[in-house]
Structure formats: C-alpha cells, structure tokens
C-alpha positions in Angstrom: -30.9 37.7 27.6 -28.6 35.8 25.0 -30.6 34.5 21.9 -30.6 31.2 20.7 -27.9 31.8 17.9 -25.5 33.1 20.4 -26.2 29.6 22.4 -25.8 27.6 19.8 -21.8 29.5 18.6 -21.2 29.6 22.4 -21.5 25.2 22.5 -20.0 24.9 19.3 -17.0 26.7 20.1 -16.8 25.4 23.8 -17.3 21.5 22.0 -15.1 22.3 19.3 -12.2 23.1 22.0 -12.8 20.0 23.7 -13.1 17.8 21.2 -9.5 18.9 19.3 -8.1 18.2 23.1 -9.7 15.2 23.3 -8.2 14.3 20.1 -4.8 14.8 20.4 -4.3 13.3 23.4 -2.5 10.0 22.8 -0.9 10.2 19.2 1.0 6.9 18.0 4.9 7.0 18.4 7.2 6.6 15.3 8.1 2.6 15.0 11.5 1.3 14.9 12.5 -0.3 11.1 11.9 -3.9 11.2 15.8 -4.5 11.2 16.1 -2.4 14.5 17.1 0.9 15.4 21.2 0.3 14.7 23.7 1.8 16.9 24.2 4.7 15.0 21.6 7.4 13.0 23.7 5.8 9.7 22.6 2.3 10.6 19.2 3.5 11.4 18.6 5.7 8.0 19.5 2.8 6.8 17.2 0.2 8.4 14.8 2.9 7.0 15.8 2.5 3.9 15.9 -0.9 3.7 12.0 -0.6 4.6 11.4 1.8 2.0 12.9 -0.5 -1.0 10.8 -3.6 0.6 7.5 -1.2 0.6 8.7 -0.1 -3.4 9.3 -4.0 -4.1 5.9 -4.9 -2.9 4.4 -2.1 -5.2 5.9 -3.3 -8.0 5.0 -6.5 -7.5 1.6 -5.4 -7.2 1.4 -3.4 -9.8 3.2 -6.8 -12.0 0.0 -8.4 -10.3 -2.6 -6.3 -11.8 -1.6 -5.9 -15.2 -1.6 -10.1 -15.6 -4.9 -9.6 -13.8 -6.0 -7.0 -16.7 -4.0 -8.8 -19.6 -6.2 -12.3 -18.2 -9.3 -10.2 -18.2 -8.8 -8.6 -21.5 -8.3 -11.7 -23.1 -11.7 -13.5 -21.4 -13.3 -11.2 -23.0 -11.9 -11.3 -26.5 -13.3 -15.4 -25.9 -17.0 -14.2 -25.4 -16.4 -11.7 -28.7 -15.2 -15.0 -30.4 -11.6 -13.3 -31.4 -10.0 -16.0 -29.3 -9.9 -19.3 -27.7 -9.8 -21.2 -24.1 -6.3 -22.4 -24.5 -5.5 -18.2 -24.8 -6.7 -17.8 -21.4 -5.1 -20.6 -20.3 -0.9 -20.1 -21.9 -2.0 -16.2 -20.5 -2.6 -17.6 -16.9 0.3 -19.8 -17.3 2.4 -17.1 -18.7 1.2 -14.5 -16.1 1.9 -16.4 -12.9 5.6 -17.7 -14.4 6.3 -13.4 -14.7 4.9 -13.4 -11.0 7.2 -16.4 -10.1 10.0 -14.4 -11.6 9.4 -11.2 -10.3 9.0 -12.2 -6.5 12.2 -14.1 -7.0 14.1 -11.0 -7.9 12.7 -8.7 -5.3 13.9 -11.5 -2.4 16.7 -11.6 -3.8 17.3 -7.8 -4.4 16.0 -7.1 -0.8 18.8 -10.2 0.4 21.3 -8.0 -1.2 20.4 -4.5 0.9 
C-alpha cells in the first residue's frame, strides 16, 4: 500500500507536468518594427534598429527627467534648511523643463533623421 509521502511526489510530479504543458501552450509571436517588416532582412534589421534608438531616446529622456526631478527636490529642501529661497525653486523648475524642452526636441529630430 503506497504511503502518503509517495502520494503526495506522485501529484506533484503528475501537476508539475501538466501545469508546464499548460503553460507553454500559446506563447506570443515576435512583433513586426513599427515601421514594418521591409522587403528585405536589411530593411527590417533596420526597422529594428530604428526601434531600438527610439527606446534609447526615450531612456535618456527619462533619465534627463529624473535628475530635474532630483535637482528640484534637492533644492526644496535646502528652502526648509533655510540655505535657499522660493525664487531657487522656481528659476530650477523653469530651468529644468527648458533642458526637457530641449532635449525632446533633439531626440525628434535625431529619430527624423534615422
């Protein structure tokens, strides 16, 4: 008569099986670049790279994004330690979405050129 222990290893093995079929049973297909697949693998590789330098673009705008976001935070709370003033926060806001401004400029225009 087969003990408990054996039971239990027999249903997890026989779930385990299942499960891992059940799992890989509809996996997503690759997409197509957002320019289209070309008419040729060059045109393609390069539709795929054209995605690739808009996903760096948007990275670096993010990351342009977060260090305003830590300079404007940085300097709100140099106002509550009294080192500076309102008007700092507000030529740093002002300051910080001009650099934005800028820099999404540049990557539309960078991406125009691809």
């Amino acid at each position: 008569m087969p003990t408990l222990k054996k039971l239990m290893k027999f249903s997890f093995i026989t779930s385990a099986i299942s499960l891992s079929q059940i799992a890989m049973a509809a996996l997503p297909q690759a997409q197509a670049p957002t320019r289209g697949e070309g008419t040729n693998m060059t045109q393609t590789m390069q539709n795929y790279a054209y995605d690739g330098f808009m996903l760096l673009g948007l990275i670096v705008l993010g990351v342009m994004f977060l260090g305003v976001a830590y300079h404007a935070f940085g300097v709100y709370h140099e106002i509550h330690d009294g080192k500076k003033k309102w008007r700092d926060l507000g030529s740093t806001a002002a300051v910080g979405v001009g650099i934005l401004g800028i820099g999404i400029y540049l990557v539309t225009k960078a991406t125009g050129i691809l």
